[in-house]
C-alpha positions as CSV (number, residue, x, y, z in Angstrom):
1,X,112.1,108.6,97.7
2,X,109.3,105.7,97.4
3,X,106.6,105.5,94.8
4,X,104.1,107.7,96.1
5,X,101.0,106.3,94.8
6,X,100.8,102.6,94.4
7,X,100.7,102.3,90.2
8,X,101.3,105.7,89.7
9,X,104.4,106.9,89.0
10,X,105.5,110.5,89.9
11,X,106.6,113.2,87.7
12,X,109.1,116.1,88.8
13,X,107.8,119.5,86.8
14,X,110.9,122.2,87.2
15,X,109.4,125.9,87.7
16,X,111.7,129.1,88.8
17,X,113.1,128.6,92.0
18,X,111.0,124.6,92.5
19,X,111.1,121.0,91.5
20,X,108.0,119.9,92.5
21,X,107.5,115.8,92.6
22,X,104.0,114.9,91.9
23,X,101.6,112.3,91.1
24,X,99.4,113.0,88.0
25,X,96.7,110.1,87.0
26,X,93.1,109.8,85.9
27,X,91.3,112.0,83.2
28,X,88.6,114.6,83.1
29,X,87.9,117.6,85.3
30,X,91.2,118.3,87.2
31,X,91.5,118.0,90.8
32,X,94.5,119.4,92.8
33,X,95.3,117.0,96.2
34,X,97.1,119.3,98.9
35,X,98.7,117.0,102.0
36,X,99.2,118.2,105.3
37,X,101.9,118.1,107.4
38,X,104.5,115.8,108.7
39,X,103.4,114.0,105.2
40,X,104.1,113.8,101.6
41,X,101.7,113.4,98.7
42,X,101.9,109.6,99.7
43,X,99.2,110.6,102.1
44,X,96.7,110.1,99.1
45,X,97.9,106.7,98.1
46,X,94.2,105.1,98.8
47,X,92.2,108.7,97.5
48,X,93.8,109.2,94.3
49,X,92.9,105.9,92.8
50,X,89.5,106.3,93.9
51,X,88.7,109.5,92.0
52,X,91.4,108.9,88.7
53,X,88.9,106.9,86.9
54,X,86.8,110.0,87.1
55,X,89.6,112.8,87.3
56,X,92.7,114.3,86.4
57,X,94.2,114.1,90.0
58,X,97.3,116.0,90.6
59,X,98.9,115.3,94.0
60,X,102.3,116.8,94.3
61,X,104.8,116.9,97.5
62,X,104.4,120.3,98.6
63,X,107.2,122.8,98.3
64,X,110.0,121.4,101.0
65,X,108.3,118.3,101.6
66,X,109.0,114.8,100.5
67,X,111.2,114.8,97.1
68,X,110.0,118.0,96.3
69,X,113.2,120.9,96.6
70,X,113.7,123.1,99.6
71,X,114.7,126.4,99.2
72,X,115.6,129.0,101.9
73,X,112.0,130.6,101.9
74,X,109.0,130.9,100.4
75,X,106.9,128.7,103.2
76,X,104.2,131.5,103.5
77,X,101.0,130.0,102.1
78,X,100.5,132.9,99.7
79,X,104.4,131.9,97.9
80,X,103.5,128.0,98.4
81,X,100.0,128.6,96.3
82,X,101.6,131.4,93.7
83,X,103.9,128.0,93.2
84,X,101.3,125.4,93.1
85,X,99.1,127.6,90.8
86,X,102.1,127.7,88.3
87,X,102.8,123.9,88.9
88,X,99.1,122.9,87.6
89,X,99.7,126.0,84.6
90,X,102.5,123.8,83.3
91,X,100.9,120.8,83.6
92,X,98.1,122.7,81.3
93,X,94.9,122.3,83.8
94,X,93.2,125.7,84.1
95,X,90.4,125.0,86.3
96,X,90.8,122.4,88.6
97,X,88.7,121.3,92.3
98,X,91.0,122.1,94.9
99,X,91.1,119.9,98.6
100,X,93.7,120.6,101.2
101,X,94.1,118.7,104.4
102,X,95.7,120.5,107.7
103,X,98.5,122.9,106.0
104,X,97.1,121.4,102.9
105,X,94.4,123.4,103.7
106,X,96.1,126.6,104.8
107,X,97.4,127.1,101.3
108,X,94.1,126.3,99.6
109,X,92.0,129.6,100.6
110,X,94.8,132.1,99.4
111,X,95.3,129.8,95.8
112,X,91.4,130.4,95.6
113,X,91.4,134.0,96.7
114,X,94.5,134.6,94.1
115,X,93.0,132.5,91.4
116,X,89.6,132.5,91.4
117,X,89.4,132.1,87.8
118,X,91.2,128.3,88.2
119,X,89.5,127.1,91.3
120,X,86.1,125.5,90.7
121,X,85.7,124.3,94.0
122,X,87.3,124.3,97.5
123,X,87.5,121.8,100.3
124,X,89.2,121.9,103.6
125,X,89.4,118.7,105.3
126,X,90.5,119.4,108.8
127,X,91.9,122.7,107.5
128,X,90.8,126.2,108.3
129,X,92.2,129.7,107.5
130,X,94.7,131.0,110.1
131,X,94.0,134.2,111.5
132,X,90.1,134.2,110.7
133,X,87.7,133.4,113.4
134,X,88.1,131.9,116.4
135,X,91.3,130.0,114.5
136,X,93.9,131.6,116.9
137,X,92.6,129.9,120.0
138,X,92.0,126.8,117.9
139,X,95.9,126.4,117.3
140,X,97.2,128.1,120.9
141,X,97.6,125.2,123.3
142,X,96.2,127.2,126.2
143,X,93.3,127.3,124.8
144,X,92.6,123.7,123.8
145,X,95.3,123.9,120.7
146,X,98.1,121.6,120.1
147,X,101.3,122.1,121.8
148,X,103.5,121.2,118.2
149,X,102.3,124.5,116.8
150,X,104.5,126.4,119.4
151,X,107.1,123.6,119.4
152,X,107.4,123.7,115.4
153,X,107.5,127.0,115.0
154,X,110.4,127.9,117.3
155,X,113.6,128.8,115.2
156,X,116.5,125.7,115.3
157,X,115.3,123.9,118.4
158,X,113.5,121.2,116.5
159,X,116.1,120.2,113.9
160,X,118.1,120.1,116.9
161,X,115.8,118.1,118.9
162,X,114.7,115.9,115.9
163,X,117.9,115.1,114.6
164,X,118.4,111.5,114.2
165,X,114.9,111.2,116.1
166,X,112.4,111.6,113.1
167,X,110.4,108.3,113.2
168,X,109.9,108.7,116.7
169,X,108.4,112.0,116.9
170,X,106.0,111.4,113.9
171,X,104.9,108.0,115.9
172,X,103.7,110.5,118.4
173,X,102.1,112.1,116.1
174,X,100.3,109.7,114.6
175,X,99.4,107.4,117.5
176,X,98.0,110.7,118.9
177,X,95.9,112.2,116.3
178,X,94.9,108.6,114.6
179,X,91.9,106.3,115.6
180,X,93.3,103.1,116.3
181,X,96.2,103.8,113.8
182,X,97.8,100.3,114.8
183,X,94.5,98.4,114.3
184,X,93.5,99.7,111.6
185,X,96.5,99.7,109.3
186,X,95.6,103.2,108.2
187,X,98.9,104.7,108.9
188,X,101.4,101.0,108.6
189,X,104.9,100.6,108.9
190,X,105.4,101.0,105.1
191,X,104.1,104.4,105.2
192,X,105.6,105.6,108.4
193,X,109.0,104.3,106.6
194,X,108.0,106.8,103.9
195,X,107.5,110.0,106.4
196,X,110.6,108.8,108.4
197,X,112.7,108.9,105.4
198,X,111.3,112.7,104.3
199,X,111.7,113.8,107.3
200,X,115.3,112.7,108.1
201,X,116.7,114.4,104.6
202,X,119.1,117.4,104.7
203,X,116.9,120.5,105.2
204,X,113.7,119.0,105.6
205,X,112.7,119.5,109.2
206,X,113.9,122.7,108.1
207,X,111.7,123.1,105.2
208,X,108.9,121.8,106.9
209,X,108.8,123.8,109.7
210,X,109.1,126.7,107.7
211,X,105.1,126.6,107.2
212,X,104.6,127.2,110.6
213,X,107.6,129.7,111.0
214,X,105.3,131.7,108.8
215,X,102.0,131.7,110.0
216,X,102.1,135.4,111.5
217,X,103.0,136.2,107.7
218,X,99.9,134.0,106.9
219,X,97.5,135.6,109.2
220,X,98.4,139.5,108.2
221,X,97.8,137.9,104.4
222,X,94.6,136.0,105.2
223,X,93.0,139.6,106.5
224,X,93.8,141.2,104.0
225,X,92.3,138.4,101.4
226,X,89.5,138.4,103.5
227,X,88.8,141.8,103.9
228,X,88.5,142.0,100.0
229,X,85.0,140.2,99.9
230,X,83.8,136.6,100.8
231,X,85.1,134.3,97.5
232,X,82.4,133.0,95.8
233,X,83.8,129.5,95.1
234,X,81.3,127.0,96.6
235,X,83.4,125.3,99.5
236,X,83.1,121.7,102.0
237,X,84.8,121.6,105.2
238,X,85.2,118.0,106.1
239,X,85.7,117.1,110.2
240,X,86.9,114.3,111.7
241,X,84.7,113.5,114.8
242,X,88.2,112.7,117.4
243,X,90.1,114.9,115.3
244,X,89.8,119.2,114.8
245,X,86.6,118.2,113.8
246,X,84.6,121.4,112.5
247,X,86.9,123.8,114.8
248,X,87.9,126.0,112.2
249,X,84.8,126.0,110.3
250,X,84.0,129.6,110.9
251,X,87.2,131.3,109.5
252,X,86.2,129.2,106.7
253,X,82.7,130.8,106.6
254,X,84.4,134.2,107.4
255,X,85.3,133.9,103.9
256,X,83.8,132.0,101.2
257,X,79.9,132.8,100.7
258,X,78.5,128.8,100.3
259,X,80.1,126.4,102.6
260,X,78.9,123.2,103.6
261,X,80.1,120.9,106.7
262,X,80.5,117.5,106.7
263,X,81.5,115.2,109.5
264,X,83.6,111.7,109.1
265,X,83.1,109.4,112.0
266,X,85.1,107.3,113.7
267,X,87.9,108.9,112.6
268,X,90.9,111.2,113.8
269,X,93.0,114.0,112.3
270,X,94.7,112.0,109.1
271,X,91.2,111.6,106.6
272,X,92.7,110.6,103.7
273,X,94.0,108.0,105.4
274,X,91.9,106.4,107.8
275,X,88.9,107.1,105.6
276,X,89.6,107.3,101.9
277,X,86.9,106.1,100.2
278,X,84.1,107.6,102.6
279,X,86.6,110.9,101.7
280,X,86.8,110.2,98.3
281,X,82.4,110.0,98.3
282,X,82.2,112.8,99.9
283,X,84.3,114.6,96.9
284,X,83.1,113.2,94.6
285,X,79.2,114.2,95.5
286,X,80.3,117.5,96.1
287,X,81.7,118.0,92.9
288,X,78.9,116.3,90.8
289,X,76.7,118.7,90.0
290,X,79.7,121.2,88.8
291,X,81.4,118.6,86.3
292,X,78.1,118.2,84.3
293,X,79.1,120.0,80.8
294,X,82.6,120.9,81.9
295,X,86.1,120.4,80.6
């Protein structure tokens, strides 16, 4: 698999039942960089050099994703964050700032609601908290959702479908859900290459989809989080103005006490991307007043 972050070369940790393949680089307080999906951790490549001369920044490929391994299961977002909160115990960083982007983001509220104890902040960035708030209309395409949700989750069809034909649906993707992705660079050929090639190994449309196979597991989970009490972890949701924008914010308010919204113009759906460093200010401001006297 290619270098992940420019400069920065990854590190696989092994943990029962995972190899996870991460990106660690920076020092200070410890921040913990979730990527969405069809991506990798390569998705950061412009973010985590912005915050490591201020940070630890930890930003693995998710469970099933990238050069991380892919086991059978496990693709609810309670098992994926159980795993990420043991990747970031081996790595010995007990509290850390957590920011999830689309699935990314998924997996964020239920490692906060499990761990509140490690998670000093949260951040969704065009993330929300499946089965909260309005977020089932948000992700049904009759209602103004995206058609891959149904499409993704279907059992066999899209490793079927996708088979030899990776590149070409994540252009889609992409060109869809990106700002003037070709103009701009923000998604180029280099890092389409990257996706292409995750995608297209054994097991990996498999893998992937497997996060959206599960999201009736996540919303029965996410209900039951949120039934305990509103988290008291301060939290950011960042929107995109032509991407989901602030459409999930309230299952995000459903359940944390302080959250503040942001919005990123001129932007669509992939952030970290198209706007790193107006991402990475945003983060950084956020987090500011909480690092003062920390570890």
């Amino acid at each position: 698999m290619a270098a992940m972050v420019s400069g920065f070369s990854p590190i696989r940790v092994r943990l029962p039942g995972h190899v996870i393949n991460c990106v660690v680089a920076g020092q200070g307080p410890a921040v913990l960089l979730l990527h969405g999906w069809p991506q990798t951790a390569h998705a950061w490549r412009e973010v985590v050099p912005l915050l490591a001369d201020r940070y630890t920044v930890v930003a693995p490929d998710l469970p099933g994703f990238g050069a991380s391994s892919r086991p059978d299961g496990g693709y609810d977002k309670r098992t994926v964050a159980s795993t990420l909160a043991r990747l970031m115990a081996a790595l010995g960083l007990a509290r850390y700032h957590l920011v999830g982007h689309d699935v990314g983001g998924q997996i964020a509220y239920p490692l906060a609601a499990l761990y509140p104890e490690s998670v000093r902040s949260l951040t969704f960035v065009e993330a929300g908290i499946p089965g909260l708030g309005d977020s089932l209309a948000a992700a049904n395409p009759l209602t103004g959702g995206s058609w891959h949700f149904g499409f993704n989750m279907v059992p066999d069809l899209p490793e079927f479908l996708l088979a030899g034909r990776e590149r070409g649906y994540l252009e889609f993707m992409f060109r869809r859900d990106t700002v003037g992705l070709y103009a701009t660079g923000a998604i180029d050929d280099a890092a389409m290459d990257v996706y292409a090639r995750a995608l297209a190994a054994p097991g990996a449309v498999r893998a992937t989809m497997g996060y959206y196979r599960a999201l009736p597991i996540d919303i029965a989970d996410n209900r039951e989080l949120c039934a305990a009490g509103p988290l008291r972890v301060p939290a950011l949701v960042v929107g995109a103005r032509h991407g989901v924008g602030l459409g999930w914010l309230d299952t995000v308010q459903e359940a944390v006490a302080d959250v503040t919204a942001r919005w990123v113009e001129d932007c669509g759906h992939y952030v970290p991307e198209e706007r790193p460093a107006e991402l990475a200010r945003l983060l950084t401001e956020a987090w500011q007043e909480g690092d003062s006297g920390d570890e």
